[in-house]
N, C-alpha and C positions, 0 to 999 in steps of 0.2 A: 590597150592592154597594160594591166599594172605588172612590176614586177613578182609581185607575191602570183600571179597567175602563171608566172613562169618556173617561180620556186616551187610549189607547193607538188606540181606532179614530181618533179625531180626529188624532192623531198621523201616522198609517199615511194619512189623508186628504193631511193638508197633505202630507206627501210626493210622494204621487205627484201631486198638483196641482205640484208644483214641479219634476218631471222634467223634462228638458230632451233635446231629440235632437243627439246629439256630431257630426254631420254638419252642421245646418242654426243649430244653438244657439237652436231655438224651442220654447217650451214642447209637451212631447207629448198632455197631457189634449183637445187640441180635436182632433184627428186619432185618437186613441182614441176618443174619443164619437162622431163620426160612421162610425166604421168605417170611414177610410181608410187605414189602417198595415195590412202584410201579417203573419202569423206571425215572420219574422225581422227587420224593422225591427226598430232602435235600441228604439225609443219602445216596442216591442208585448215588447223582450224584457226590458226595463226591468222595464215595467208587473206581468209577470208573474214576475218576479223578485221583485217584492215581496208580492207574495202564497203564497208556499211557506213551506207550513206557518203560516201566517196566522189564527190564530183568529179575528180581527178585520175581516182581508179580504172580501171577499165570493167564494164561491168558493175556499176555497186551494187548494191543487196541493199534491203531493207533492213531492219531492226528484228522487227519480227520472223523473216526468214532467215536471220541466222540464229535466232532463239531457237525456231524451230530447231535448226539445223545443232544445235547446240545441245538440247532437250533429246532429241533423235537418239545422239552420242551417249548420252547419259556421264554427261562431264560436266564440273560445274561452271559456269557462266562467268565467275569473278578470274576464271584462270585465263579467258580472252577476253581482254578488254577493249573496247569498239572505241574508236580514234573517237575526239572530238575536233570541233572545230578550230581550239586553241591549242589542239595537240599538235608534236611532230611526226605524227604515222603512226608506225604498228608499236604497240609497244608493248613489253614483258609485264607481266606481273609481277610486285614486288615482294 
């Protein structure tokens, strides 16, 4: 096991612990854990924005299932940006 196999979920951790909701500017992790955020909330599309194609996530999504899922909301696409490979996790739009 390489070290980057070790960082990479801790990585993809601290991220989404540091999400933030762009309406309210409060952390989203404690309204994700209790299951108070709906499917298109901010915080819930963040969340799962950073899990596609995720090895490390739990659960990752496809591409296409969070288009859908994106498409569904009627929100635009460029406001959740899907991690890359070279990326560090979840990340804001600029």
């Amino acid at each position: 096991m390489a070290g980057n196999d070790i960082a990479e979920p801790l990585r993809w951790a601290h991220g989404v612990a540091c999400l933030e909701d762009r309406e309210t500017d409060e952390f989203c992790m404690l309204a994700i854990a209790n299951g108070t955020v709906s499917e298109c909330d901010d915080c819930a599309l963040q969340y799962v924005a950073s899990r596609v194609n995720a090895n490390y996530a739990p659960d990752s999504i496809s591409d296409d299932t969070f288009s859908e899922m994106v498409s569904s909301c009627s929100v635009a696409a460029t406001l959740y940006p899907v991690p890359t490979a070279s990326s560090d996790g979840p990340t804001q739009p600029t």
